[in-house]
Backbone as a ProteinNet text record, in pm:
[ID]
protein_1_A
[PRIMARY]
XXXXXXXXXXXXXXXXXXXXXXXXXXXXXXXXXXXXXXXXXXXXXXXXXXXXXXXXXXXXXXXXXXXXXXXXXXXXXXXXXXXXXXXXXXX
[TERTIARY]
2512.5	2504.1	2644.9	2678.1	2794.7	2780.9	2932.3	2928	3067.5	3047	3147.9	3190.6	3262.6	3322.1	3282.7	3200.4	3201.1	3248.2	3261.2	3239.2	3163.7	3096.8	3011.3	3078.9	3056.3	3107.4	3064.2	3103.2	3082.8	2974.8	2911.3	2729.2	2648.5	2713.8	2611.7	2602.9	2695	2670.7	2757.8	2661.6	2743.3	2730.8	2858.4	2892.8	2841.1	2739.6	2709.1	2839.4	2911.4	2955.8	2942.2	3008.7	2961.5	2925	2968.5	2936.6	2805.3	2763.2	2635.5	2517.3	2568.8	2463.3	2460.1	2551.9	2481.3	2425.8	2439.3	2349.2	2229.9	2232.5	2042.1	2004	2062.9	2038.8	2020.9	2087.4	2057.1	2166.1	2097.1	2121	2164.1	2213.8	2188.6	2064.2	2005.1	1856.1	1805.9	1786.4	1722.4	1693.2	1568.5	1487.3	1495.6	1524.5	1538.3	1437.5	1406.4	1335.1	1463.4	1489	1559.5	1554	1536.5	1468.2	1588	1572.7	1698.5	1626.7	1705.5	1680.2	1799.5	1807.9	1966.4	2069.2	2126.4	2272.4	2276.9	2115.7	2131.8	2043.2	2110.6	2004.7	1995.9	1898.8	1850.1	1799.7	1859.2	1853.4	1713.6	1629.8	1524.3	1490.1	1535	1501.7	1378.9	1330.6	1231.2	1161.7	1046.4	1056.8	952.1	986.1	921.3	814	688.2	576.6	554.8	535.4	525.2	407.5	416.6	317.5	146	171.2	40.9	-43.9	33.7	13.1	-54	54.2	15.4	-106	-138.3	-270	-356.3	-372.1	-491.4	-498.8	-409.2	-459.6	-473.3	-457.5	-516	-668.4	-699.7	-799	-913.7	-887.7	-941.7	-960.5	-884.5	-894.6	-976	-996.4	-1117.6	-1226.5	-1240.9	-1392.1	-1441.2	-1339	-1388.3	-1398.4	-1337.3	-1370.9	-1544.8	-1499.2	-1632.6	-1802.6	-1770.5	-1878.1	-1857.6	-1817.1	-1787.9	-1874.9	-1812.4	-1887	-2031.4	-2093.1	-2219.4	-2268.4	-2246.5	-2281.1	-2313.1	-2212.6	-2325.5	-2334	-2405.8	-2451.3	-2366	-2248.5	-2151.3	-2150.4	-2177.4	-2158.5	-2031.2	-1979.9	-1833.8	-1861.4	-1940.7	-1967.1	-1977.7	-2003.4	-1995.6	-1827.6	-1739.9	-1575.4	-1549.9	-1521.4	-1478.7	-1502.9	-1623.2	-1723.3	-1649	-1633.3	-1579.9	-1453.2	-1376.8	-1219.9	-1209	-1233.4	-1274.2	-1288.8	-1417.7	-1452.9	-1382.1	-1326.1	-1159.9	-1066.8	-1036.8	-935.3	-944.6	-1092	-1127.5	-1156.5	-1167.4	-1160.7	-1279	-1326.9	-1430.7	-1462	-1606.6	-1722.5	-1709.1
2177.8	2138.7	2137.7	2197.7	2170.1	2104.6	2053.7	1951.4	2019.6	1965.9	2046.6	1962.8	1914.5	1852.6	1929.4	1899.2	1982.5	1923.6	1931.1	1899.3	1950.7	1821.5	1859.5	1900.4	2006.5	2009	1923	1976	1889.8	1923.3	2075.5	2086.7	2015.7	1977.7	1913.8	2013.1	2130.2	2237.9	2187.4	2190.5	2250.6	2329.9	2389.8	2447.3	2476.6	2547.2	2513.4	2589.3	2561.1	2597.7	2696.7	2862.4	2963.4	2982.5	2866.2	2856.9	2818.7	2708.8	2716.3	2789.3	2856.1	2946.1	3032.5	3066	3205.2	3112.1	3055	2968.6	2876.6	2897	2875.3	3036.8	3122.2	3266.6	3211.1	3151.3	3154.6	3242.7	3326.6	3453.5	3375.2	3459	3427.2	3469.4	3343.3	3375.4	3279.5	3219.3	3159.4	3028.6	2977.2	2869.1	2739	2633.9	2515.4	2414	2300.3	2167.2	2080.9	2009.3	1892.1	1804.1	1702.3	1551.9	1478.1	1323.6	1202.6	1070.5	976.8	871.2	808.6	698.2	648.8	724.6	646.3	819.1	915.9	944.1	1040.8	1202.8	1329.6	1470.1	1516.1	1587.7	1665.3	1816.7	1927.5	2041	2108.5	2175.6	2207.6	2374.5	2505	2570.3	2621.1	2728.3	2760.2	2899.5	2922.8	3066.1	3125.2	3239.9	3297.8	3358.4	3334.4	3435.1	3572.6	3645	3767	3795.6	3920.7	3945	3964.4	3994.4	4010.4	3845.8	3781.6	3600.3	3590.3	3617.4	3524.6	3619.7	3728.7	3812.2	3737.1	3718.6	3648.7	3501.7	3423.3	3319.8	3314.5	3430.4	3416.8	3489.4	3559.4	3592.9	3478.8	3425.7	3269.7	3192.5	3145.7	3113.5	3143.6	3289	3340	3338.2	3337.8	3341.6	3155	3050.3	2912.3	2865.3	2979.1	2918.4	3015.8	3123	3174.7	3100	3021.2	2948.7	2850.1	2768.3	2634.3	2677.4	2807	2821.4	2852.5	2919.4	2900.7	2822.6	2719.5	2632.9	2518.7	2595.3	2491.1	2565	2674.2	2764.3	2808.7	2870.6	2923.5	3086.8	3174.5	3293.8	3376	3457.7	3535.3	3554.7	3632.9	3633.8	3577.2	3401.4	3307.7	3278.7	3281.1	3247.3	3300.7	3404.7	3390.6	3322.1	3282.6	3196.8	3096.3	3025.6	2927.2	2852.6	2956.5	2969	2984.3	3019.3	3027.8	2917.9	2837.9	2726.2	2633.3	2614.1	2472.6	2531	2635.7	2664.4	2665.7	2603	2610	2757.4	2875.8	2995.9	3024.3	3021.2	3051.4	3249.8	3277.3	3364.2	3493
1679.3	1818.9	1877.6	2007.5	2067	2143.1	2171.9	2248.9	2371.7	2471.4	2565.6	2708.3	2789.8	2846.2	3019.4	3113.8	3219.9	3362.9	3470.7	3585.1	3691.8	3779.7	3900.1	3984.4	4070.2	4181.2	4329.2	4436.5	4572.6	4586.8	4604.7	4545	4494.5	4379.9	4276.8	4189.1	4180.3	4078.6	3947.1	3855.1	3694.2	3610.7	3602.1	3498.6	3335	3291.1	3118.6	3049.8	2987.6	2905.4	2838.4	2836.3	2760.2	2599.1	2536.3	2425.2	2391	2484.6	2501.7	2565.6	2689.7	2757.4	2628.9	2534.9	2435.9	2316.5	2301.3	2202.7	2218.6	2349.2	2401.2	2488.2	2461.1	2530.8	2653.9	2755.1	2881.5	3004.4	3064	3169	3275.2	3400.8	3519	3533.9	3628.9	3668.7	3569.5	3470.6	3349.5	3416.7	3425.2	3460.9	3391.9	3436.2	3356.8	3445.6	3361.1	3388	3394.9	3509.9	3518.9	3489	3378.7	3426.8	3411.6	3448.6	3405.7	3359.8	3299.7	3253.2	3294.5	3360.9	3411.8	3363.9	3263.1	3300	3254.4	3211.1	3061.9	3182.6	3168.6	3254.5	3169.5	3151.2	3062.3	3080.8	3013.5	3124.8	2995.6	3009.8	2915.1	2982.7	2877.2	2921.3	2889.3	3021.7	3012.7	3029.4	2947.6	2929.6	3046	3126.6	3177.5	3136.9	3220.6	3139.9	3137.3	3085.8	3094.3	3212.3	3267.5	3330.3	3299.9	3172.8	3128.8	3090.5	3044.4	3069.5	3174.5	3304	3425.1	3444.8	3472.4	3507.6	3404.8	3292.7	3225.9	3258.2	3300.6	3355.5	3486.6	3623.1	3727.6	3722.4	3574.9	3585.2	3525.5	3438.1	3380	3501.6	3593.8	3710.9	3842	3807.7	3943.5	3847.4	3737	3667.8	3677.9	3672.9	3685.8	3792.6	3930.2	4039.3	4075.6	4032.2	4067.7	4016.4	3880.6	3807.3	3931.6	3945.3	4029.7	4147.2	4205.1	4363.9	4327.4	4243.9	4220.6	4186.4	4106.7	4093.8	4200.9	4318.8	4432.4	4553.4	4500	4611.3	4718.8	4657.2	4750.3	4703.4	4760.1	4727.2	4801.5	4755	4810.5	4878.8	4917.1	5098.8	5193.9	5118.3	5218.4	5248.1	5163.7	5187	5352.2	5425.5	5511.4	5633.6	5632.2	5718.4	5690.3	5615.1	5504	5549.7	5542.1	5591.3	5731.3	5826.2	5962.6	6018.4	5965.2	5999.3	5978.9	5889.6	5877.5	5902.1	5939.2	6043.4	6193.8	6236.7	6375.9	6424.5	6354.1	6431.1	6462.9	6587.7	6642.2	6620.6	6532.2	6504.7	6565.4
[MASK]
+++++++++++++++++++++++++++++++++++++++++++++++++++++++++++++++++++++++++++++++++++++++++++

């Protein structure tokens, strides 16, 4: 584990340490979770999903909304009616 000495800037930006960005492989662009505990931040990186991921879980997603809407008698053809109507758009 390294350990490394940084400063915030007037941003609020910091600095990781290059010894560490290559020893957690982190890029420019590389996604982190922020959290804190009084004085303690905690930076947690995080991995991007591949595309083929996110397509199988937006497809998992239209198959449980599609069960749901049948399940109480909503058919796709009813959606734009649907949407119209709580948006006020008059027919």
């Amino acid at each position: 584990m390294n350990v490394e000495i940084t400063r915030m800037s007037s941003k609020g930006q910091v600095v990781i340490p290059q010894d560490i960005r290559q020893e957690v492989k982190a890029d420019e662009g590389t996604l982190f979770v922020v959290t804190s505990d009084k004085d303690t931040i905690i930076l947690k990186k995080m991995e991007k999903p591949s595309k083929e991921v996110l397509l199988r879980q937006i497809e998992k997603m239209a198959v449980e909304g599609r069960k749901r809407l049948e399940s109480i008698g909503i058919k796709e053809s009813d959606i734009p009616k649907i949407v119209h109507r709580h948006r006020g758009i008059k027919e």
